[in-house]
N, C-alpha and C positions, 0 to 999 in steps of 0.2 A: 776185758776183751769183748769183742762186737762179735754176736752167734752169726752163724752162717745166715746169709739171704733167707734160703728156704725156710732155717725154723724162724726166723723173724716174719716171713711170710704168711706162716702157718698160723702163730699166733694173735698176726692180725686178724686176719681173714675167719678168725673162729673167736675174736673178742665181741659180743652181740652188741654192747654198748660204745664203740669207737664208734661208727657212722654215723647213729645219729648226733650222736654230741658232734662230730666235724662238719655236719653239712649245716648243724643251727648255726655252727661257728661261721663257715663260709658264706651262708647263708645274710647274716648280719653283719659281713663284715665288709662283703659287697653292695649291699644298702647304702652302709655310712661310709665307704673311700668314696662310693661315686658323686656322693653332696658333698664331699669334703674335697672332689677333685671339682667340681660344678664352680663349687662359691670361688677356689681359688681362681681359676678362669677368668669368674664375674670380673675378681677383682685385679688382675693383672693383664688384664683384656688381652690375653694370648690363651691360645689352644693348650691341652697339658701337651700334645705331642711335641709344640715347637718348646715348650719347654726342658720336658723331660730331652729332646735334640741339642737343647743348650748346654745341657750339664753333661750331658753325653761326650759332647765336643772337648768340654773342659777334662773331662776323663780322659780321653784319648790323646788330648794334647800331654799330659803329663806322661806316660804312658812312654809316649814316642820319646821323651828326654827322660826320661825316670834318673837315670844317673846324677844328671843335673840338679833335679827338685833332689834326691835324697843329699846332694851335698852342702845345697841350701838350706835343707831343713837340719839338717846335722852342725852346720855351722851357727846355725840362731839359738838351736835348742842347748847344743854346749856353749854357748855364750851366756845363755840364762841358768847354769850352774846342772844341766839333765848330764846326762853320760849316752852317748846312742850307738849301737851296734848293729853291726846289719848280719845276719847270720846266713846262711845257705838252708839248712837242715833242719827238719824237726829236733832231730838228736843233738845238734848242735845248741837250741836253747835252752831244752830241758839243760843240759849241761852248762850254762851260763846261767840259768836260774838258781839250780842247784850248788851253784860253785859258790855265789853270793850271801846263798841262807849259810851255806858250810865256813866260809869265813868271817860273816857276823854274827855265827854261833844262833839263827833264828831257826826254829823246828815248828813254825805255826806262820802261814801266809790264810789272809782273808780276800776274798776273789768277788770280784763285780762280774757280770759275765763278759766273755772273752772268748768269741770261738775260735780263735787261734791255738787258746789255751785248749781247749777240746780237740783241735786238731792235730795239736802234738801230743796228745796223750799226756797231757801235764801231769795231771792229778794222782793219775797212775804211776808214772815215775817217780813223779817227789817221793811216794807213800815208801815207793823200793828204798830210798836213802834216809828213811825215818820222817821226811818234813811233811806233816799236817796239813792240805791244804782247803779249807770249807769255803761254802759255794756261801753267797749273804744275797744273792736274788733271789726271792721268796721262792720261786718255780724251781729255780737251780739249787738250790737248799733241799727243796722239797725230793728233787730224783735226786740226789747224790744219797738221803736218807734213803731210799728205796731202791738203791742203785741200779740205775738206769741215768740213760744219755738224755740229752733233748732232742723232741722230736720236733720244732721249729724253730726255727731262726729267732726270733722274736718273744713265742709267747712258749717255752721248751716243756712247761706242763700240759699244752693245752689238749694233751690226748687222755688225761689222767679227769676223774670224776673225782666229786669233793668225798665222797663217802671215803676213797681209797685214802684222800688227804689227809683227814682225821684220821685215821685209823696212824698214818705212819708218822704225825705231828704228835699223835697221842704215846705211842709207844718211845719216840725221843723225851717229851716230855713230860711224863709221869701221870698226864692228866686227861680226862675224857673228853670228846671236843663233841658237839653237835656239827654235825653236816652242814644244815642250812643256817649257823652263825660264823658267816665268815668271819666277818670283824674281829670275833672274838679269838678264830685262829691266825688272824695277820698279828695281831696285839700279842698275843704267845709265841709267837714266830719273832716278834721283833725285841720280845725281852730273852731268846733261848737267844738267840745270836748277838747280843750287848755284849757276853762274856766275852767270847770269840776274838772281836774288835779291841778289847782292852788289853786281853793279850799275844795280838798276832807283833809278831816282828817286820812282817812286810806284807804291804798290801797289790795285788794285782788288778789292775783292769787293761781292756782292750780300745779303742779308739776308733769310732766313727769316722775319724780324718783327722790327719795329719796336716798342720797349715805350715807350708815351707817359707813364709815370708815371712815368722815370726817363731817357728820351731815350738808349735804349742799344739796340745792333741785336744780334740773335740769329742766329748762324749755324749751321748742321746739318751738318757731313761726313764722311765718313770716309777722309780723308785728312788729314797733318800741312801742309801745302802753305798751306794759308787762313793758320795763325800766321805765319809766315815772313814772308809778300805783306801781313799786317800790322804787322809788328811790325820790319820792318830797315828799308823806306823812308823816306824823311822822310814823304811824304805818304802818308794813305789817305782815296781814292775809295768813296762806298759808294753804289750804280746800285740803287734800288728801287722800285717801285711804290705807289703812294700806299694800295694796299688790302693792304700787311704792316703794316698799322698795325693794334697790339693795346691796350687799354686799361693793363693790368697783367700782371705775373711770374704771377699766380697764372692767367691766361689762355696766357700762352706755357707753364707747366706742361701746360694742356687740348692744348697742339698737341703738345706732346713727346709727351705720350700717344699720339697719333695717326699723324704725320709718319712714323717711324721703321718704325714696324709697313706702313703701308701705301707708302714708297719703297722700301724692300730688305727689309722682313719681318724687322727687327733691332728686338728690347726696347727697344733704343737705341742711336744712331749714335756710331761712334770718340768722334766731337769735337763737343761744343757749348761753343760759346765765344760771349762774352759781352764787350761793349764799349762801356763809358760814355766817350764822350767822349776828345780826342787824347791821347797820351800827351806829355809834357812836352817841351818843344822841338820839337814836331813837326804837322801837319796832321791834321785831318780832314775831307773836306768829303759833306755826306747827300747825295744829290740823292734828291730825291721825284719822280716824274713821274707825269704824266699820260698822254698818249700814246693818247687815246681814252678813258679808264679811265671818267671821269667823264659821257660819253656812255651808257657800260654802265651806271653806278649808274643812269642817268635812264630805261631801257627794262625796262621790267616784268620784261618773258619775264628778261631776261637780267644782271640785277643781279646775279642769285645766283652766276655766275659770277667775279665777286670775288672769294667767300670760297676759291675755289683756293689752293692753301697747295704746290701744283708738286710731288706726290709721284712726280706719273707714274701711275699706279695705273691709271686709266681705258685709258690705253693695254695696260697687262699683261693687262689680260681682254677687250681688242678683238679680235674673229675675221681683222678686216678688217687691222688695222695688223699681225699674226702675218704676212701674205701678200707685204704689200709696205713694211712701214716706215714709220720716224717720218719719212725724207725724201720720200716719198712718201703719208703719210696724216700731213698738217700743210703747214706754213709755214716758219715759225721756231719758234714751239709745234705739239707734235706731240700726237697721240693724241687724243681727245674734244675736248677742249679747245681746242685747237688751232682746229677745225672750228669753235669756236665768238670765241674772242678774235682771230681773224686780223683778222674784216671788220672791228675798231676799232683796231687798231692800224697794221695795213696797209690795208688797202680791201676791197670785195666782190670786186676782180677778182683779188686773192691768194688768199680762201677759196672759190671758187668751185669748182672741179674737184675738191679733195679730199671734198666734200660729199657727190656722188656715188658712193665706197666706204663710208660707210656702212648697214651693213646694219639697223638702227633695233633691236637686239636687246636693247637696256636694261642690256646687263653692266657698262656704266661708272659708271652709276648704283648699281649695288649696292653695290660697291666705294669707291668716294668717300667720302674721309675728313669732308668738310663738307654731305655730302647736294646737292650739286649737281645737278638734274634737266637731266642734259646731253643728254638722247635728246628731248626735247621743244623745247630752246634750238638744237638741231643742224636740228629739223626751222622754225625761225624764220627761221634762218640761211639754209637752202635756200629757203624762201619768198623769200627780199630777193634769193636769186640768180638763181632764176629770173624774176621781175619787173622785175629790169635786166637780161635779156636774156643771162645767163649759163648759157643749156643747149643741148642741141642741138634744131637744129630736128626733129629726127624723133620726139625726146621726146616736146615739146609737141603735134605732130599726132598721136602714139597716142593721147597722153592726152586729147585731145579728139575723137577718132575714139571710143577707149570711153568716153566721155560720152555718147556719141551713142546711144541701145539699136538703131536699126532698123542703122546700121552697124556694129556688134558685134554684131547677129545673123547679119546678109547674113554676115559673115565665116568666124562659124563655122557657118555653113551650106555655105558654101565647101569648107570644112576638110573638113568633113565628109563631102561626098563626094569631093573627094581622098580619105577615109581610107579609104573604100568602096572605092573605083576600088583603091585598093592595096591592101586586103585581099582582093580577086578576082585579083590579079597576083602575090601572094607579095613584097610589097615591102616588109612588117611581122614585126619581130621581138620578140617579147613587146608587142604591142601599140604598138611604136615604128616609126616608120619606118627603113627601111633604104636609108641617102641618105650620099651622100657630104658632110662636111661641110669649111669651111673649118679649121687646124690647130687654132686655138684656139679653137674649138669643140666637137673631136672629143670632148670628157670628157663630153658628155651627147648626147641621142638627142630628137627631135623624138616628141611622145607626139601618136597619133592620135586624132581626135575621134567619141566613140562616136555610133551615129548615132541614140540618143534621147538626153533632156536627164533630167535627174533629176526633174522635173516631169511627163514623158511615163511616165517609170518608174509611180511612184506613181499615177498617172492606168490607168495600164494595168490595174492590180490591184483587187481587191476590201482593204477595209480589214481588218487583221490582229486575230484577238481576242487581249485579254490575255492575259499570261502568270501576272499575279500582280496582285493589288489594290497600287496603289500612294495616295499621298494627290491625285494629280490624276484619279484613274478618275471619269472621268467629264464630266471637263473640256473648252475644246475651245482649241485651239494656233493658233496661225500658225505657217507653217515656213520661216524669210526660207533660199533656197537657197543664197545667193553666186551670182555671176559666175564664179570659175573652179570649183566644184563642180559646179553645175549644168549646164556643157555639158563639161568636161572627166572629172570625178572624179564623175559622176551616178549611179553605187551608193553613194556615201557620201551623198549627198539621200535616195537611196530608203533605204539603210540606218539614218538616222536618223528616217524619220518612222514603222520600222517598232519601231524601240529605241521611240519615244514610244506608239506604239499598244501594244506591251507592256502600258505601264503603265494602261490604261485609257483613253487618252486619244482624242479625235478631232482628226484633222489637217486643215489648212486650207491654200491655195497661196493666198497674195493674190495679183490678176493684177498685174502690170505692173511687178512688184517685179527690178531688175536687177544696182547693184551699189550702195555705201554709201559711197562714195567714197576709200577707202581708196587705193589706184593713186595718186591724182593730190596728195590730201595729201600722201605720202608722198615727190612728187617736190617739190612744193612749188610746183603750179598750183593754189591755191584755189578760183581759178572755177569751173575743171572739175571739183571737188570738192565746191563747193555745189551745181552743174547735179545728179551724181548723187545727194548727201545729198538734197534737195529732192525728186526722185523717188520715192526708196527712201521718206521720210518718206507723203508720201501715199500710197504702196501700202501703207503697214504701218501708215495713221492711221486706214483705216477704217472699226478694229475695236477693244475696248478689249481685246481677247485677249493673254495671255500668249503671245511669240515666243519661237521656240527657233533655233540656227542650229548648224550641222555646224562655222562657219566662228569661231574666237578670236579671230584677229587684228580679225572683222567689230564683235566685240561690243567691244572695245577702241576702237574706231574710234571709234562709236557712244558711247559713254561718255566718251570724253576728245576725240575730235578734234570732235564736234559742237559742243560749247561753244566752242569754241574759233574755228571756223567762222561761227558766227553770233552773235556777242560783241553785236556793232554790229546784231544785228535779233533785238530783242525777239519780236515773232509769230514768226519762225522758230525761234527758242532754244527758248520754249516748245514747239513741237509736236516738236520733236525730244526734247526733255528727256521727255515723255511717251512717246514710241515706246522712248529708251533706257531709260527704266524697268522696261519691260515687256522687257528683252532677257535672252537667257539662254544662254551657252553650253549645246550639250548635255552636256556634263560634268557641269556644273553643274546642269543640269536634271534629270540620274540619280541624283544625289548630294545634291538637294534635293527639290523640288516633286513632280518625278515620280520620287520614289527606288523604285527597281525592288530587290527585297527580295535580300538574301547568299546568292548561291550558285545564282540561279535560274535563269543561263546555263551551269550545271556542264556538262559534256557527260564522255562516258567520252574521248574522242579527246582526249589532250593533246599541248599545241605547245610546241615551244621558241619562246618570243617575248621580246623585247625594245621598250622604250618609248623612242622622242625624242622628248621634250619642246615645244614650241614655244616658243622661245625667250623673245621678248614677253611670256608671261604665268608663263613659270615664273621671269622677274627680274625679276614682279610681285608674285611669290608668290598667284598669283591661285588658289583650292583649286583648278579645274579642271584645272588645269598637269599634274597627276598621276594622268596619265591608268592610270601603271602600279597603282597605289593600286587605282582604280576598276575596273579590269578583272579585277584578282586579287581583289576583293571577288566580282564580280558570277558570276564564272567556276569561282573554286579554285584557278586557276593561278598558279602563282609565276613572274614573268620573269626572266629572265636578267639580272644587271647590266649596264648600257651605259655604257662610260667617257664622263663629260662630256656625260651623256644630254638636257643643258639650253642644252649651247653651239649655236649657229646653225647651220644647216644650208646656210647659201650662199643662200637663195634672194633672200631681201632687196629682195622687189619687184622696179624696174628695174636694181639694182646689179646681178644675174648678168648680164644685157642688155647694158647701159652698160658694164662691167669682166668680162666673162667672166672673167678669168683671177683675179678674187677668187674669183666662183663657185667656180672649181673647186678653188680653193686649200682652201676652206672645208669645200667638200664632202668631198674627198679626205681630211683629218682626221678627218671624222663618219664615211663610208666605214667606216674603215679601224677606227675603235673597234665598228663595227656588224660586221665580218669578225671582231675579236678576241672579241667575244661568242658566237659561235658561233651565233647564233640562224636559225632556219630564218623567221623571220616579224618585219618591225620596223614596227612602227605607230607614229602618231602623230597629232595632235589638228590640225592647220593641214592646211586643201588643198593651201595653195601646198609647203607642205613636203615633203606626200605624192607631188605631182606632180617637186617637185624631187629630193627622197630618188629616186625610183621612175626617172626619165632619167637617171638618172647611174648608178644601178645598171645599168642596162639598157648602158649605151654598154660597161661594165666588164667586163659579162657576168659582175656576181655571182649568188650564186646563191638569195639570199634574195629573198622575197616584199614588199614594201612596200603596207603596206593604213593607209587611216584605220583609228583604231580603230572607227567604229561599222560598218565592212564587218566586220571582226575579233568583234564583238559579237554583229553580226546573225544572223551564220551560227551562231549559238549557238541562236538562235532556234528552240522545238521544230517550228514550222510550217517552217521554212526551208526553202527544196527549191535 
């Protein structure tokens, strides 16, 4: 049985040696896919995008006939002597597996891995009917002896340290292993598992793809163990999902292409082997399953999650699964994915808890061999959990308390003077409070609320002359503030509407304008998501002005999550689809409309600085994303390199909230390449990141500054005082 979320949580989050073994992992393993995704490039003189678009294609086209390809591949494969079934049910194979061993009298099957077979809970049932069934993939061998699941796709030990290895190699087999002499436990590994093979009755594997123009399965590994659990039993079981089903060879060509490079970042895996049909005297039987599958082909959002081809990949560039694991960020599938196929295969009350560690940062998406938009299918998934009642209740009352604008003001009007009251007591340290926190909390610092808003700011002042003719002088803006800028981070409001009057422009506050709904999409409370969008739209509908906003993540929102929001109400689509038109990150807005001319923030005082990224729009590739670009345009300055200046910062909306101990796991990473840069100054383009960057440095007591860049900008400013 799989323990509840929580204690799998638990015992992540308090294992001291999981992070860094996963992040050397992730670490190395995005090194060698991305020259292994380079050289293929080189050498097929196409993008991997229109690649990985090609095979995508090919996926969906089957997909859309699936019935067709399953009767063409059942027609070849029983022609070459296989037997194939298509099942509906988990319980229905186990039961056609079982029914098989029971009439050819076999109480011993040998197993290649197969996460179908994992899926239905194979191993565990056979064992209910007496049949034996041992894992012969070294990793899989390895947790079945220590019983435990896999927590990747691909590589299912890789959370496990070699010390633990020995120790559970040694106590199977009678003998002491050293740690650092692999070799010598694969060699013992592979003479304890010979018996096995000699006398299993039927062997199992799963199948990379199913080729329906020849009814032959394709398997991927790099291990010799698959041939063996084929080829000495009488029977072979092949456990696979109805969506490996490929048209033709010259298509399972397009996934070799792909598979290998984005599973372990190999040109090509040890073994692909290749199996038409039983061998002579002997069994074969397909089983195709269902198991939800066919529910997913019928849901819009989430079809696309089919063309999965199980590299793992999504998981290798998750911030979130680096922290706590595939047993802990998944099910039985682990990684993105995971997040996404549990609610059909198991229920919504399996995917539900994991949903909450995602941080929404789009690096699975990038990565993904068949272009699956799994950051958007993730945030689908969180919608149908929270709707059946799968969050906690103090979520939903935030999220509907900041729906509320006159109860998110009281609040931080509150704050506020709290922050007052302890800036006259010395209770503030670099503008944080100095508050005793609970433990796993201590890694960030509670940031005090200034006591104007960034609206009061600008209001205070006289408007700024330009600095330099730009192509909007003259024009006149709206300046949507955000919700956490505008009372938290309220110099980067006033510092951007002073970047925009730079360029000629006049600024404008539409009143009543508070937040875009992003919070509560993101938890996956819609209503309280349409309540804000709805708001935000009539404050910002009515004017036909170009809006600008300090906030990325806002304008992202605004652009993809509004449509989205009002699908089913025409009148609302349109007026939103209008207000998103006119949106503009300020990046974006320096770098287009109001392009402020090279070099006209030069100052003599130069800074060591460095740029993170915002995550969301730099694995969007969105131009603004680069913010470092724009500021050494606008400035002169050259930044300091930042390792991994595009990976997630931990803030992730409610995740650091919900899961502190991802927060900090995340952040601690980002930290620590931000300390290795040596930079005296680290900016970057999101609020919430700035605010998250800026409390975590603070609790650490580093010794760098963390500014948006338009405070970074501003002060560049010749009037600046």
């Amino acid at each position: 049985m799989i323990a509840d979320f929580r204690e799998r949580y638990e015992r992540a989050v308090n294992d001291p040696d999981l992070q860094p073994r996963l992040l050397a992992f992730q670490r190395s393993w995005r090194e060698s896919r991305d020259a292994q995704v380079s050289r293929l490039e080189q050498r097929t003189e196409r993008s991997f995008d229109d690649l990985r678009h090609d095979f995508a294609a090919v996926k969906d086209g089957t997909l859309e006939r699936i019935d067709d390809y399953i009767a063409e591949f059942r027609a070849n494969a029983e022609a070459a002597g296989a037997i194939v079934v298509e099942l509906t049910t988990a319980d229905e194979a186990v039961e056609y597996i079982a029914g098989v061993c029971a009439a050819r009298g076999i109480d011993l099957v040998v197993k290649s891995k197969s996460m179908v077979s994992e899926e239905i809970e194979l191993n565990h049932e056979l064992a209910q009917g007496g049949i034996t069934a041992i894992e012969t993939d070294l990793g899989e061998w390895l947790l079945q002896l220590a019983e435990q699941r896999p927590s990747h796709l691909v590589m299912p030990a890789i959370h496990q340290k070699r010390q633990y290895v020995a120790e559970i190699l040694g106590q199977e087999l009678g003998r002491d292993f050293d740690p650092d002499d692999i070799p010598a436990m694969v060699a013992s590994a592979r003479q304890g598992l010979r018996r096995h093979y000699l006398a299993a009755g039927a062997g199992l594997t799963g199948a990379n793809a199913l080729v329906a123009e020849t009814g032959s399965i394709m398997v991927v590994t790099n291990e010799g163990n698959m041939r063996l659990a084929t080829s000495l039993p009488d029977v072979h079981f092949v456990t696979a999902g109805i969506e490996k089903l490929i048209p033709t060879w010259s298509d399972a060509e397009r996934q070799l292409q792909l598979l290998p490079r984005s599973a372990t970042a190999q040109t090509l895996s040890t073994y692909t082997t290749c199996i038409t049909g039983a061998q002579p005297g002997k069994e074969m039987h397909i089983i195709l399953l269902d198991n939800g599958r066919r529910s997913m082909r019928d849901d819009d959002t989430i079809a696309s999650a089919l063309r999965c081809i199980r590299c793992g990949a999504c998981a290798n560039v998750c911030p979130s699964y680096q922290v706590v694991g595939g047993h802990t960020f998944g099910h039985i599938y682990t990684g993105a994915i995971g997040l996404v196929n549990t609610t059909f295969h198991h229920g919504i009350e399996d995917a539900a808890g994991p949903q909450g560690l995602c941080v929404s940062c789009g690096a699975c998406e990038t990565v993904c061999p068949v272009a699956i938009p799994l950051p958007n299918q993730i945030l689908s998934i969180r919608r149908r959990a929270t709707e059946s009642g799968h969050v906690p209740h103090w979520e939903r009352w935030l999220l509907r308390a900041w729906a509320t604008p006159t109860l998110f003001r009281t609040a931080i009007k509150l704050g506020a003077v709290a922050s007052s009251i302890a800036r006259a007591t010395n209770l503030l340290r670099r503008d944080h409070f100095r508050l005793p926190l609970p433990t796993r909390l201590r890694w960030r610092s509670i940031p005090a609320i200034p006591s104007r808003s960034g609206s009061q700011l600008i209001r205070s002042r006289q408007p700024q002359p330009a600095v330099a003719a730009s192509p909007a002088t003259g024009s006149e803006i709206d300046l949507f503030t955000q919700c956490l800028a505008e009372h938290l981070l309220p110099s980067a409001v006033d510092s951007a509407a002073r970047l925009i009057e730079a360029g000629g422009a006049t600024v404008h506050l539409p009143p009543e304008q508070h937040c875009c709904g992003l919070p509560a999409f993101d938890a996956g409370d819609w209503d309280a998501a349409r309540r804000m969008a709805r708001a935000t739209i009539d404050a910002l509908g009515r004017s036909d002005r170009r809006i600008v906003t300090p906030a990325t993540s806002c304008v992202i929102s605004m652009k993809e999550h509004w449509p989205q929001l009002f699908r089913d109400d025409p009148q609302s689509r349109r007026r939103a689809n209008d207000v998103a038109e006119r949106v503009y990150d300020l990046a974006d807005w320096l770098d287009g409309p109001g392009r402020l001319p090279d070099g006209c923030l030069n100052t003599s005082d130069q800074h060591a600085w460095a740029a993170h990224r915002f995550c969301q729009s730099s694995n969007r590739d969105d131009p603004g994303a680069r913010i470092d670009l724009l500021v050494e345009r606008l400035t002169g300055e050259t930044p300091l390199p930042l390792k991994e200046a595009e990976v997630c910062c931990g803030f992730g909306g409610l995740t650091s909230i919900a899961a502190p101990e991802v927060g900090k796991g995340i952040l601690d990473r980002k930290l620590d390449c931000v300390a290795a840069s040596g930079c005296e100054t680290l900016i970057t383009n999101n609020p919430g990141c700035a605010l998250h960057l800026r409390a975590g440095a603070a609790a650490q007591g580093a010794s760098h500054e963390t500014l948006h860049y338009a405070d970074f900008l501003a002060a560049r400013l010749p009037w600046s005082s």
